[in-house]
N, C-alpha and C positions, 0 to 999 in steps of 0.2 A: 374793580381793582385798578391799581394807577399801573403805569407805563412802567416796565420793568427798567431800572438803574441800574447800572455800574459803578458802584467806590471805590477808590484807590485808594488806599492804606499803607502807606510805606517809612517802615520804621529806620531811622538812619543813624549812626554815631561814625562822623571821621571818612567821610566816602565820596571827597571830591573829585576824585580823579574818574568816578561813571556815570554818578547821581543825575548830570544834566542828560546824558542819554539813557537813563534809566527812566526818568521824569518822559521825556520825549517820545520815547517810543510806546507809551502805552499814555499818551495825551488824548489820542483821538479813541480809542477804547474806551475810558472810563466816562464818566460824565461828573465826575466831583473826584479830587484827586487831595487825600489829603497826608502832610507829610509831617509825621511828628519826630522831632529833632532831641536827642538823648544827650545833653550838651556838647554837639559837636566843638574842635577846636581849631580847627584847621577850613580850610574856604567854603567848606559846606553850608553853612548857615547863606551868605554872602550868592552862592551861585542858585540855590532855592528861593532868597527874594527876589531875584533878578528876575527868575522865572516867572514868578507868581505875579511881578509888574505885567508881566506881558501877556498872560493866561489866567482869566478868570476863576479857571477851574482848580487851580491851584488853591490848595491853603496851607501855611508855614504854620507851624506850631513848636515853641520850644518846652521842652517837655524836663521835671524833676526825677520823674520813676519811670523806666517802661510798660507798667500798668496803665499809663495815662493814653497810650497807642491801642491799649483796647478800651479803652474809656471811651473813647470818641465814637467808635461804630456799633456799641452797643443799640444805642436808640434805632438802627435799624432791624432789630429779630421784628420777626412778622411781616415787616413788611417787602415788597416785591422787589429784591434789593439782591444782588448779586455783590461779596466782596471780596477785592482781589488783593488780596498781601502781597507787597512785594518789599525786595531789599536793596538794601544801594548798591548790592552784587550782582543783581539779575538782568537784564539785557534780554527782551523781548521782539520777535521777529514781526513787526508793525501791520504787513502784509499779509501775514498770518493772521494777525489777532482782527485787522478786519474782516477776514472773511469767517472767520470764529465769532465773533459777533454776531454776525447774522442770524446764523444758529440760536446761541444764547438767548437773543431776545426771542425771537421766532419759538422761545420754547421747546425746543425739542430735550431741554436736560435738567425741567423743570422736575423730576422724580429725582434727584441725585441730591446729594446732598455737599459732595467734593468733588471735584474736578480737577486732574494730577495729569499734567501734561509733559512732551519731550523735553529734557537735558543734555547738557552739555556743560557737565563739571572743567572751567578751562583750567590748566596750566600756563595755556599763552594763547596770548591774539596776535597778529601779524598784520596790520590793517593795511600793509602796503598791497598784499598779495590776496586780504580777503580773506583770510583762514583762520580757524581756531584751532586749540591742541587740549586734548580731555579725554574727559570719560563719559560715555553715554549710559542713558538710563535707558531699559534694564543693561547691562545687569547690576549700576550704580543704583543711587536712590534718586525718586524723582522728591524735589520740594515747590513745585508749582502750587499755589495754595489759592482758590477761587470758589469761595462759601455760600452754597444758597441760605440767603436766611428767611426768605419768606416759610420756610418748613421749619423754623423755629419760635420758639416764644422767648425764651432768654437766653442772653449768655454772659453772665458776668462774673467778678474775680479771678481774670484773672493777671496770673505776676508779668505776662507779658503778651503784645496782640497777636489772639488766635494762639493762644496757649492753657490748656487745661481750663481751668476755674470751675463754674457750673453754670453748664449746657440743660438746655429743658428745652426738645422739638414737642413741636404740637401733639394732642392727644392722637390723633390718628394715622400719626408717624410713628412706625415700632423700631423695625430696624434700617436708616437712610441709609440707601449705598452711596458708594464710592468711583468714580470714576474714574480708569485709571487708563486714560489714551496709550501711554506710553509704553501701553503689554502688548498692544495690538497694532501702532500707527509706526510705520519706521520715521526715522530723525527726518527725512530726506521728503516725505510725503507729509509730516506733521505742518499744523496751521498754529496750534498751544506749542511753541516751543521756546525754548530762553538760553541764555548764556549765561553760566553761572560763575562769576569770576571769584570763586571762592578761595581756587590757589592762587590768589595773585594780588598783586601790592592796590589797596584802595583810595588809601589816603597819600595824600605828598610829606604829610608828618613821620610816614612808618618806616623804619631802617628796619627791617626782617628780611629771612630768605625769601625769593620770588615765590615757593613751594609750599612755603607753612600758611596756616587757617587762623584764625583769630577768634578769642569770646563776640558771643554775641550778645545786645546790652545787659541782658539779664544776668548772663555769666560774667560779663565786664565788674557788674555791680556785685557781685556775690564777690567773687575775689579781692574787688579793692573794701569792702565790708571786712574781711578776715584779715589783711595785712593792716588795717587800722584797729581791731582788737588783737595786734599783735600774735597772729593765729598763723604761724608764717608755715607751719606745716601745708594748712588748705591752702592757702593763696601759692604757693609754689607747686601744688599738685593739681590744681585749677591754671595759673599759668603757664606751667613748663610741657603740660601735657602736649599741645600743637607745635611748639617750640621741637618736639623731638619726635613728633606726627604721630603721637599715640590719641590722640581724639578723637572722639564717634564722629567728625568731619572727614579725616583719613580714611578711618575704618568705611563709610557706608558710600563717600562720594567718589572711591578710588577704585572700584571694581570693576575686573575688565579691562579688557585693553586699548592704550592710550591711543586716540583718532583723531585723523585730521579731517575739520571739516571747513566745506566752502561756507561763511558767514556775511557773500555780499548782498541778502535781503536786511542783515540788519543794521548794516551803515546807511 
């Protein structure tokens, strides 16, 4: 069997303002890092080629559907291939994720099939002073997404990367568990942990409150789909929903009480 890998998978629309330390801090992590791009409009495009001049491991891709962000890492089910979703909202703690690595390849969570690590839904970062402001998982939800596929055979169709479609693990895979660090590891002792900048402004394009969530491409594209079949009922119950924080974003990553945490391993 080859040398277990690391892909990076990171789906982006409009996320200039994190995506270079998004990209950076899980650079020495991954071992192929690839970013497919959901027609950004704003400098996203622009600060991901810059990158990808300077880092091999990088690959840009400008992408028509967000099915095309699971398109790409299909071809690794089966093989000894660890893949890690990420978003241009997430912010990973680098010092962590090496010594998380070690682990990983070293095999020790080769029977798993998901791996859900610490959160830290922000509200705000403070970079002067090193702090962030949020909600920790539990009792929020964690969305740290890092897929063994060697314990699969397929996984394809589906409408967005690492979303539904059809999943087939190997014949002598029945039920893969789950890995869920983040019921057992406190914030403070976790090595999988991220920033998740969900409430907070991503692009330099966006005039919103600092507070509200945003679709994500798939829901981007389903909405702008129904305001161009004149369908203005969904498209305003699909858009207004975050707008006035009634969203399964609200609901699942605001639980709990809001904390301030020290965030100088991840600058």
């Amino acid at each position: 069997m080859h040398a277990t890998q690391i892909i990076g998978i990171i789906l982006v629309r409009n996320e200039d303002i994190f995506i270079k330390n998004v990209i950076n801090n899980i650079s020495q992590f991954c071992d192929r890092i690839i970013v497919t791009d959901h027609q950004s409009n704003d400098k996203t495009p622009e600060i991901i080629k810059n990158l990808a001049e300077k880092n091999k491991k990088i690959n840009y891709l400008r992408i028509q559907h967000p099915k095309e962000s699971h398109t790409v890492i299909e071809q690794y089910a089966g093989t000894n291939t660890w893949i890690f979703a990420v978003d241009g909202d997430e912010i990973y703690d680098p010092e962590g994720l090496a010594k998380f690595k070690k682990k990983l390849i070293d095999g020790k969570f080769n029977d798993y099939w998901q791996i859900k690590g610490n959160v830290l839904n922000c509200t705000s970062i403070n970079y002067k002073d090193k702090i962030a402001r949020g909600y920790l998982s539990p009792p929020a939800r964690s969305m740290t997404k890092l897929y063994n596929f060697s314990i699969i055979e397929k996984w394809n169709n589906c409408p967005q990367r690492i979303h539904a479609g059809d999943l087939k693990f190997k014949k002598k895979i029945k039920t893969p568990p789950t890995l869920e660090l983040f019921k057992n590891i406190e914030w403070d002792d976790a090595h999988f942990r991220c920033l998740h900048t969900v409430f907070m402004q991503r692009s330099s394009k966006e005039k919103r409150f600092i507070t509200s969530t945003r679709l994500n491409p798939a829901e981007k594209m389903s909405a702008d789909q129904a305001r161009k079949r004149n369908n203005h009922i969904k498209y305003l119950r699909k858009s207004l929903k975050s707008y006035f924080r009634l969203d399964w974003k609200n609901k699942k990553y605001k639980k709990g009480k809001l904390t301030v945490k020290s965030i100088a391993k991840f600058l």
